[in-house]
PyMOL CGO cylinders between C-alpha atoms (Angstrom):
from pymol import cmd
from pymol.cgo import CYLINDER

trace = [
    CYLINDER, 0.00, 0.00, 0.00, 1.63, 3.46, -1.00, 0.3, 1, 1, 1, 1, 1, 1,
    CYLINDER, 1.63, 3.46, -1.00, 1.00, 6.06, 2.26, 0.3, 1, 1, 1, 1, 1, 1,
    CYLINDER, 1.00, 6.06, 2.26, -0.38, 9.35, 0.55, 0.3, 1, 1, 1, 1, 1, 1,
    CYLINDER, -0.38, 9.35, 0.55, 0.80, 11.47, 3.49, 0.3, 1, 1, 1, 1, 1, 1,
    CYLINDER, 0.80, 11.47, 3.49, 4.16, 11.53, 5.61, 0.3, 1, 1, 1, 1, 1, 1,
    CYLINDER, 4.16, 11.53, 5.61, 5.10, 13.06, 8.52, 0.3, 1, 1, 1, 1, 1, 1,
    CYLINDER, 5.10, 13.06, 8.52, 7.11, 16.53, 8.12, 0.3, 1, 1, 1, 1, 1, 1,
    CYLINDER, 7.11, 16.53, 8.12, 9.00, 17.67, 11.39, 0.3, 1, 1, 1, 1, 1, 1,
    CYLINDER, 9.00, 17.67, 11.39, 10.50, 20.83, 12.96, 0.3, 1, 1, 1, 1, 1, 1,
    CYLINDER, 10.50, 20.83, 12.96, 13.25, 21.25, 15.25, 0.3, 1, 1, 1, 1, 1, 1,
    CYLINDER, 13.25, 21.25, 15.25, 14.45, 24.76, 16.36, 0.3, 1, 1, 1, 1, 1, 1,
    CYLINDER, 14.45, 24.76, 16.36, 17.37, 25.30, 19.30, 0.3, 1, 1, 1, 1, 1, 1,
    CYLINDER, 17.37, 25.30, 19.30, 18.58, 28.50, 20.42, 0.3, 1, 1, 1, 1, 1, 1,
    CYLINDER, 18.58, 28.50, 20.42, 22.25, 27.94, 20.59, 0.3, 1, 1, 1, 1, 1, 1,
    CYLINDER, 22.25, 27.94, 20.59, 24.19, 29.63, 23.55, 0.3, 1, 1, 1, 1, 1, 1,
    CYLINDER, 24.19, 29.63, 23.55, 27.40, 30.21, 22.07, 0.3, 1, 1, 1, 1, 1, 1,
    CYLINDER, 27.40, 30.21, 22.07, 28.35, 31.02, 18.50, 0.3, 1, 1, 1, 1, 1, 1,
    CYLINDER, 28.35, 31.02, 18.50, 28.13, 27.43, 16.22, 0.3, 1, 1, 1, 1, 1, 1,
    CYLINDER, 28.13, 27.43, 16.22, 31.89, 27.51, 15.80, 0.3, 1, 1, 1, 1, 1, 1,
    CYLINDER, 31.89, 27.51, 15.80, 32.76, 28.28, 19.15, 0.3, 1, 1, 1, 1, 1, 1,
    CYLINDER, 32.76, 28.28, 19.15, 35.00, 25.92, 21.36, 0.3, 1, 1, 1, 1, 1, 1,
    CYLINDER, 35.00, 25.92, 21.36, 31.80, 25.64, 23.73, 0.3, 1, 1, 1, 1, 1, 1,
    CYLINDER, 31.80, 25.64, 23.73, 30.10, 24.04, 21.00, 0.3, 1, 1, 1, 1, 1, 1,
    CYLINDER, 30.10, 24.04, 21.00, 32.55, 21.96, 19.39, 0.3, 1, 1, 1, 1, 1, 1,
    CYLINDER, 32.55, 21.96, 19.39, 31.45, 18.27, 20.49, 0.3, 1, 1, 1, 1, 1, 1,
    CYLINDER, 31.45, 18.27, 20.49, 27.36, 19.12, 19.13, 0.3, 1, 1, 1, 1, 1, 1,
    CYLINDER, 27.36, 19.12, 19.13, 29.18, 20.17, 15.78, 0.3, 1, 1, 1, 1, 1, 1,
    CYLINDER, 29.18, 20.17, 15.78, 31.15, 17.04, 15.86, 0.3, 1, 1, 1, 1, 1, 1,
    CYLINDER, 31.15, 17.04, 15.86, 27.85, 15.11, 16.38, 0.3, 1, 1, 1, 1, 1, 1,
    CYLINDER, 27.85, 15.11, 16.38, 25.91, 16.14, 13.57, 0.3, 1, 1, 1, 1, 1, 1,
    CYLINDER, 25.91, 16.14, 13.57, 27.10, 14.11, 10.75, 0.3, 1, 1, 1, 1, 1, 1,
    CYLINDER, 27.10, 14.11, 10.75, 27.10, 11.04, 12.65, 0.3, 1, 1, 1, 1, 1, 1,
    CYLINDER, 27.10, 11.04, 12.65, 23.51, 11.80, 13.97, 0.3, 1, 1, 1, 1, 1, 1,
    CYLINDER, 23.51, 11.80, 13.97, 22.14, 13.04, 10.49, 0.3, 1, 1, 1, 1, 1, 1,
    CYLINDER, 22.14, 13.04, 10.49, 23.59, 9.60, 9.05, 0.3, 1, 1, 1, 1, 1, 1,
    CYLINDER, 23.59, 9.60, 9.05, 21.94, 8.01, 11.65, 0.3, 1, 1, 1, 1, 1, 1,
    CYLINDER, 21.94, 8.01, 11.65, 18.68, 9.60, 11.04, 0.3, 1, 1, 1, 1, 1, 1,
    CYLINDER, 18.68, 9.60, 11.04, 19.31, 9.03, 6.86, 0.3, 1, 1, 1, 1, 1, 1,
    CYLINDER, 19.31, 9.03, 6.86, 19.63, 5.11, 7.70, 0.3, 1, 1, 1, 1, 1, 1,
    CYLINDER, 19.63, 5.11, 7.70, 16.67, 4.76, 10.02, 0.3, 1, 1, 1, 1, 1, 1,
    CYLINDER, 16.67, 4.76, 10.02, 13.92, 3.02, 9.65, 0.3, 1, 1, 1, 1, 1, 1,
    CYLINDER, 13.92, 3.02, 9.65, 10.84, 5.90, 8.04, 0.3, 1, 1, 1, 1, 1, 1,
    CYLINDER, 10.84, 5.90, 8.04, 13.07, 8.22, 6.72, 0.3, 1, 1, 1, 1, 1, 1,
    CYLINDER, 13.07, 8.22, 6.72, 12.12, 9.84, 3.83, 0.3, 1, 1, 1, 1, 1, 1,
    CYLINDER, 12.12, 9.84, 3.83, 14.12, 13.14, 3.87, 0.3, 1, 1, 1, 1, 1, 1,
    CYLINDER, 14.12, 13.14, 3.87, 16.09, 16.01, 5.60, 0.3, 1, 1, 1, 1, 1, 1,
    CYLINDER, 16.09, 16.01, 5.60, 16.80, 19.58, 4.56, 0.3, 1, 1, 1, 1, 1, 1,
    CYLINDER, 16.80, 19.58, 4.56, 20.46, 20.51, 3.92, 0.3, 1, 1, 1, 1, 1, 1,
    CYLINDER, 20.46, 20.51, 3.92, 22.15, 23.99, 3.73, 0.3, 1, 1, 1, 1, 1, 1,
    CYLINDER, 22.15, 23.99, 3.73, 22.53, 23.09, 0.08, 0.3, 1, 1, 1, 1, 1, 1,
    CYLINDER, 22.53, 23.09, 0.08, 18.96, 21.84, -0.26, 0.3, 1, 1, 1, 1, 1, 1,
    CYLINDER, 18.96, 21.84, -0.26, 17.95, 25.55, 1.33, 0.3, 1, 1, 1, 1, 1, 1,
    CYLINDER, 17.95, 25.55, 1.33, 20.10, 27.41, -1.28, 0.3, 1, 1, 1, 1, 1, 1,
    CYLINDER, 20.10, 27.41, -1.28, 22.40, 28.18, 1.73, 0.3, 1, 1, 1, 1, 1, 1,
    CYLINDER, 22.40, 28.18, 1.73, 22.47, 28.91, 5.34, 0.3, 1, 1, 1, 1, 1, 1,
    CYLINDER, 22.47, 28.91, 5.34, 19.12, 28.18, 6.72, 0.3, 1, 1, 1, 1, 1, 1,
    CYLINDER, 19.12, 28.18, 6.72, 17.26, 31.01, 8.90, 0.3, 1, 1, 1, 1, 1, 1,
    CYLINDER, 17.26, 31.01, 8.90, 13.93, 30.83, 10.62, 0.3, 1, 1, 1, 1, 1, 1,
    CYLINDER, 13.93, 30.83, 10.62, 12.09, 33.86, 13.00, 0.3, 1, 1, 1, 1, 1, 1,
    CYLINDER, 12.09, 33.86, 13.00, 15.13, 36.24, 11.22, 0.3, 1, 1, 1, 1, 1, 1,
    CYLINDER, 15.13, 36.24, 11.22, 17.30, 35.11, 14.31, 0.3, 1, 1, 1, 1, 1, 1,
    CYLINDER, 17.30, 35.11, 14.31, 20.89, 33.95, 13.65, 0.3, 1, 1, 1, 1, 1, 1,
    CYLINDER, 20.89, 33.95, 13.65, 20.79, 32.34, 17.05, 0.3, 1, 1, 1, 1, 1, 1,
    CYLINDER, 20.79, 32.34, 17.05, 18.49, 29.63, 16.22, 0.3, 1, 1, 1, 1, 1, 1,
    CYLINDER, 18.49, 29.63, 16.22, 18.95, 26.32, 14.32, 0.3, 1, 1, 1, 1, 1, 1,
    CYLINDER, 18.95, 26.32, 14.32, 17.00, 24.20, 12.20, 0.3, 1, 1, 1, 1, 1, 1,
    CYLINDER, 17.00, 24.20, 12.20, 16.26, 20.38, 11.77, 0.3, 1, 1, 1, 1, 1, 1,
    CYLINDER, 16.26, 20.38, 11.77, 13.65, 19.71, 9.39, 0.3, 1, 1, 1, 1, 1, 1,
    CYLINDER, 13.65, 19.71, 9.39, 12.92, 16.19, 8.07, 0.3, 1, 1, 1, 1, 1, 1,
    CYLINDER, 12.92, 16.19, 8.07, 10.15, 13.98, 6.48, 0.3, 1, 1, 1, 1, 1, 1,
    CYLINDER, 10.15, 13.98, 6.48, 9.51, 10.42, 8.05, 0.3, 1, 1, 1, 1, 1, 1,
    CYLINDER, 9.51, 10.42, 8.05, 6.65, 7.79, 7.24, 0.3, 1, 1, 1, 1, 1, 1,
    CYLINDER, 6.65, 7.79, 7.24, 5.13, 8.59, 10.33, 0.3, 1, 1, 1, 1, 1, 1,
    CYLINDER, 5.13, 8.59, 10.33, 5.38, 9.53, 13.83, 0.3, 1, 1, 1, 1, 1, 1,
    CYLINDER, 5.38, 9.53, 13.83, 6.56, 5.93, 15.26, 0.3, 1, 1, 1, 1, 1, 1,
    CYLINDER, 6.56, 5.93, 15.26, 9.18, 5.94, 13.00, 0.3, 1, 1, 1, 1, 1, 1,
    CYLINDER, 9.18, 5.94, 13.00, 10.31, 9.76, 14.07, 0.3, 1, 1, 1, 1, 1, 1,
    CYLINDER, 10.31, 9.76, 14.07, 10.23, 8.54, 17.64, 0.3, 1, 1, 1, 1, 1, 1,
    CYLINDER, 10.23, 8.54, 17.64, 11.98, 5.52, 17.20, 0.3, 1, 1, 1, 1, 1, 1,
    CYLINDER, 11.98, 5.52, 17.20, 15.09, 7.69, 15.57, 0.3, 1, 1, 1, 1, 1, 1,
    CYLINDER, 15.09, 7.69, 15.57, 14.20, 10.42, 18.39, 0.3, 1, 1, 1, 1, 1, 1,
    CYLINDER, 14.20, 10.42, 18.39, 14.87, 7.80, 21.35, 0.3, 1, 1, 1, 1, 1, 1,
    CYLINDER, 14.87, 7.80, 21.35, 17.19, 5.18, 19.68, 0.3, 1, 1, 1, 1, 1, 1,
    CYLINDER, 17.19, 5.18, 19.68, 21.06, 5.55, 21.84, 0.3, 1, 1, 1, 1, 1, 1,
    CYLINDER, 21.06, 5.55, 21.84, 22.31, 7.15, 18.82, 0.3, 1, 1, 1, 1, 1, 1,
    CYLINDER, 22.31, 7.15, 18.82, 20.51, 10.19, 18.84, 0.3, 1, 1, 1, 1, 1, 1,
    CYLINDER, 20.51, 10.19, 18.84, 19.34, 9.81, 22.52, 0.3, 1, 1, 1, 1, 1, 1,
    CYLINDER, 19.34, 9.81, 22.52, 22.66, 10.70, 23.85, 0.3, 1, 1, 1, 1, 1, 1,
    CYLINDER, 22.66, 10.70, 23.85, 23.24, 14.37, 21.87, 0.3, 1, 1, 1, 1, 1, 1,
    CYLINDER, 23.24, 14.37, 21.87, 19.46, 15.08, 22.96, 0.3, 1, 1, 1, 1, 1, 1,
    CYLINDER, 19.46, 15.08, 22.96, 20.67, 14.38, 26.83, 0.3, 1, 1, 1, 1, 1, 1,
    CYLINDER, 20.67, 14.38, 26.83, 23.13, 17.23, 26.50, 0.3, 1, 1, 1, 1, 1, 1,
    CYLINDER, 23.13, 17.23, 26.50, 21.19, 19.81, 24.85, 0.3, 1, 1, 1, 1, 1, 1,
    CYLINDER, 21.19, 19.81, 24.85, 20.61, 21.96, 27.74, 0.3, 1, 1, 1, 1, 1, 1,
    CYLINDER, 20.61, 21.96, 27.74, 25.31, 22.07, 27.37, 0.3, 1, 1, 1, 1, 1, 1,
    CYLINDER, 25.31, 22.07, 27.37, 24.00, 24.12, 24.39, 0.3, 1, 1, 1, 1, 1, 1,
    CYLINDER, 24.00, 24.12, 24.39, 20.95, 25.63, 23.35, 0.3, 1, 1, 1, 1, 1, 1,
    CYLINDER, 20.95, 25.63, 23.35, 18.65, 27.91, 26.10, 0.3, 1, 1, 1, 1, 1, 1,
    CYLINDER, 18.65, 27.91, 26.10, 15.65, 26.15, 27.74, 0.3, 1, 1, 1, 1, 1, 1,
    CYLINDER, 15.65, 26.15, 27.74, 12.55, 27.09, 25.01, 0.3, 1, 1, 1, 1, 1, 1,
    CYLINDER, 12.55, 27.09, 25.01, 9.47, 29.05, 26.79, 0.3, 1, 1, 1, 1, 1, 1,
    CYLINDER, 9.47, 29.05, 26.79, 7.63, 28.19, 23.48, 0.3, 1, 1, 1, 1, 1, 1,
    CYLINDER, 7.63, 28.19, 23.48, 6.73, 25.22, 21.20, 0.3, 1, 1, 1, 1, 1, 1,
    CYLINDER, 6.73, 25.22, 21.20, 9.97, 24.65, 19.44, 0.3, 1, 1, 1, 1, 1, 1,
    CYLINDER, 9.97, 24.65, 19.44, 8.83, 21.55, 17.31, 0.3, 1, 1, 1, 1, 1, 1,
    CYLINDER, 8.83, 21.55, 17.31, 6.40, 20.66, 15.32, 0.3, 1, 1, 1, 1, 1, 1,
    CYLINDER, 6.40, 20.66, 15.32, 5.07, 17.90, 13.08, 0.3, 1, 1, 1, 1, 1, 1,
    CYLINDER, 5.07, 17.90, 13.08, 2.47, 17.96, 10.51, 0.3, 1, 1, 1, 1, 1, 1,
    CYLINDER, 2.47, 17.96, 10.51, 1.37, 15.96, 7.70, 0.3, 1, 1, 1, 1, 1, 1,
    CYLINDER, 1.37, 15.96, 7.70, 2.33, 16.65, 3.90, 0.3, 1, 1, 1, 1, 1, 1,
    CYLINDER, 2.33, 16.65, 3.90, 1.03, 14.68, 0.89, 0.3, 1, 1, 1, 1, 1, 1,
    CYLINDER, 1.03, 14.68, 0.89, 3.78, 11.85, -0.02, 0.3, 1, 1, 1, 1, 1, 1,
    CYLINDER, 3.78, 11.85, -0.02, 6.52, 13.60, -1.98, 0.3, 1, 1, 1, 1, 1, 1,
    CYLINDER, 6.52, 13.60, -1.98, 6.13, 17.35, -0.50, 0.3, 1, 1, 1, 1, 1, 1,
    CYLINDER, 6.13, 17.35, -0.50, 9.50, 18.62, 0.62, 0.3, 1, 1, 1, 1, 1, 1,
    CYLINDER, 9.50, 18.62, 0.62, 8.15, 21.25, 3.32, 0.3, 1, 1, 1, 1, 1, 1,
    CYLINDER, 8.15, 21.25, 3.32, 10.04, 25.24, 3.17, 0.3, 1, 1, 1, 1, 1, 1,
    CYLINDER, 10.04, 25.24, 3.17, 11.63, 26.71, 5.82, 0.3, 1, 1, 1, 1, 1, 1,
    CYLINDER, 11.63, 26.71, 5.82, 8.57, 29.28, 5.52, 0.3, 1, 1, 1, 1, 1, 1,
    CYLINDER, 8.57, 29.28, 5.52, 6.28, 26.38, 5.90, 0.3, 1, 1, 1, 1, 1, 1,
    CYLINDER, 6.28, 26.38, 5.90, 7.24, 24.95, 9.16, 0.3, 1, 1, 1, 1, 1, 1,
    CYLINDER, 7.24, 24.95, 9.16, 7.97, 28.59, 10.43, 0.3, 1, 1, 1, 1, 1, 1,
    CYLINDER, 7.97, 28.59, 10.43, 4.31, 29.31, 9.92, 0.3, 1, 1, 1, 1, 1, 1,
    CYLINDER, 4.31, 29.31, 9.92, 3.31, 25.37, 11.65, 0.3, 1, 1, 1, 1, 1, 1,
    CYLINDER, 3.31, 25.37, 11.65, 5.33, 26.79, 14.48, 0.3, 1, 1, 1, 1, 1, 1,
    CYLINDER, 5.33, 26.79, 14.48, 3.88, 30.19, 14.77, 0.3, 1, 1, 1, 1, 1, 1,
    CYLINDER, 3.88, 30.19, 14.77, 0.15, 27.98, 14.94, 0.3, 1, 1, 1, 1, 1, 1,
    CYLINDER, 0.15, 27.98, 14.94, 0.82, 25.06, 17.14, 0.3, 1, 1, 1, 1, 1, 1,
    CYLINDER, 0.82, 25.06, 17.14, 2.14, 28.24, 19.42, 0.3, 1, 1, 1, 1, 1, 1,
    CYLINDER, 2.14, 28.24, 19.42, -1.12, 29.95, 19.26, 0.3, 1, 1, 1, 1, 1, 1,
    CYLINDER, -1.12, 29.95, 19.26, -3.40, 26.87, 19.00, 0.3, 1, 1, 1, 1, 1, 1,
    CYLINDER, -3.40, 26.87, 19.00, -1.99, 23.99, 20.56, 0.3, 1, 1, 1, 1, 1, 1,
    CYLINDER, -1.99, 23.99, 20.56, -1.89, 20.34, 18.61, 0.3, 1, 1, 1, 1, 1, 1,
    CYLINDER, -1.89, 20.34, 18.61, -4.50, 20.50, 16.22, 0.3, 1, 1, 1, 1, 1, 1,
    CYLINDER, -4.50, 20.50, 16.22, -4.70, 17.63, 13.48, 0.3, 1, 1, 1, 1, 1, 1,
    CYLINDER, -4.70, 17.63, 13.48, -2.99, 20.60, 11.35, 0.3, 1, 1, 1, 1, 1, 1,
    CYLINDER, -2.99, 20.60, 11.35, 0.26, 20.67, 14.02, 0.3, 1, 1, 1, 1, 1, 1,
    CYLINDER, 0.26, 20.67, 14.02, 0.72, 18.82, 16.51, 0.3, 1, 1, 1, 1, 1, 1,
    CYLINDER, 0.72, 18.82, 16.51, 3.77, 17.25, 18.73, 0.3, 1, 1, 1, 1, 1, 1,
    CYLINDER, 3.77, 17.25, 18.73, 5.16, 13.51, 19.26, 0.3, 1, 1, 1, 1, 1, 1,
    CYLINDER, 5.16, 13.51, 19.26, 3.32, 14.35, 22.73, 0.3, 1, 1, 1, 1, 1, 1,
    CYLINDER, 3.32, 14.35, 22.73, 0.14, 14.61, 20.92, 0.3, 1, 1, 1, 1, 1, 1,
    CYLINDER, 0.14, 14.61, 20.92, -0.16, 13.07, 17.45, 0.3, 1, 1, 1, 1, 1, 1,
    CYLINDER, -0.16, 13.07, 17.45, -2.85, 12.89, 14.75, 0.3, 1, 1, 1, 1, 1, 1,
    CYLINDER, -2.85, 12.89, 14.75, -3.71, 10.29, 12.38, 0.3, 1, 1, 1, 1, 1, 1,
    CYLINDER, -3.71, 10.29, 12.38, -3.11, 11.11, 8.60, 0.3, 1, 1, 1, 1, 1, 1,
    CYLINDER, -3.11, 11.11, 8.60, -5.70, 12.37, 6.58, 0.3, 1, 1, 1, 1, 1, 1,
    CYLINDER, -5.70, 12.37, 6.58, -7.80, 10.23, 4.65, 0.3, 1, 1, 1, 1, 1, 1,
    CYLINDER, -7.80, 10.23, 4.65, -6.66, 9.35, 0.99, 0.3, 1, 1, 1, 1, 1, 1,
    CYLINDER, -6.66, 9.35, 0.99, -7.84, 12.71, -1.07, 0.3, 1, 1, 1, 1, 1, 1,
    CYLINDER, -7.84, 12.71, -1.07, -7.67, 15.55, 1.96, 0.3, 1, 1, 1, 1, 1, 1,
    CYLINDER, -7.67, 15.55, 1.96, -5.29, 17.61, 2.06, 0.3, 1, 1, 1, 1, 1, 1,
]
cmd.load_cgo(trace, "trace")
């Protein structure tokens, strides 16, 4: 059976030092290995590069913040990556480098198989699971929402 929608995810960090920074130098060292990781798990369908941005990638106009944005089969499979040891032991040491969020700072949402979601895409799912909470539009791993049916979009 062919899925007509995947999962598309968001993952903003405010970083507390500058990204090429001594403070920072073990998370920099981590994010091949963790992106190959992620590009070899189970559900993964597809990740957004500098080069697949057309450069560096910006969100909110704030150089301080970084993006991860990816496209998975589904929201198991994202949680699976999210918690296997790989990835589960950069995540423990996050608070080493980015500032504690007082906002939603990730967000998921379903795309129609094939859709690459923009930067200006999941900047705008952010800005409405903010104001609205998990929705079946945007939600969180927390909260998730079945696919649509075949034909909604």
């Amino acid at each position: 059976m062919t899925a007509h929608h995947q999962l598309a995810q968001i993952n903003i960090s405010r970083l507390l030092f500058p990204l090429d920074g001594p403070e920072l130098a073990d998370f920099v060292a981590a994010l091949d290995p963790v992106n190959a990781l992620a590009e070899e798990a189970d559900g993964f369908v597809w990740r957004l590069t500098d080069s697949a941005a057309g450069g560096t990638v910006r969100i909110f106009e704030d150089d301080w913040l970084i993006v991860n944005m990816s496209v998975w089969d589904d929201p198991d499979v994202l949680e699976a990556f999210v918690y296997s040891p790989g990835h589960i032991a950069v995540l423990r040491r996050r608070r080493e480098w980015f500032s504690r969020a007082g906002e939603a700072m990730t967000a998921l949402w379903w795309v129609p198989a094939g859709h690459r979601p923009t930067v200006a895409e999941a900047e705008q799912k952010l800005v409405e699971l903010r104001a609205t909470g998990p929705t079946p539009e945007v939600f969180t791993l927390r909260e998730t929402f079945p696919a649509p049916a075949p034909g909604q979009d």
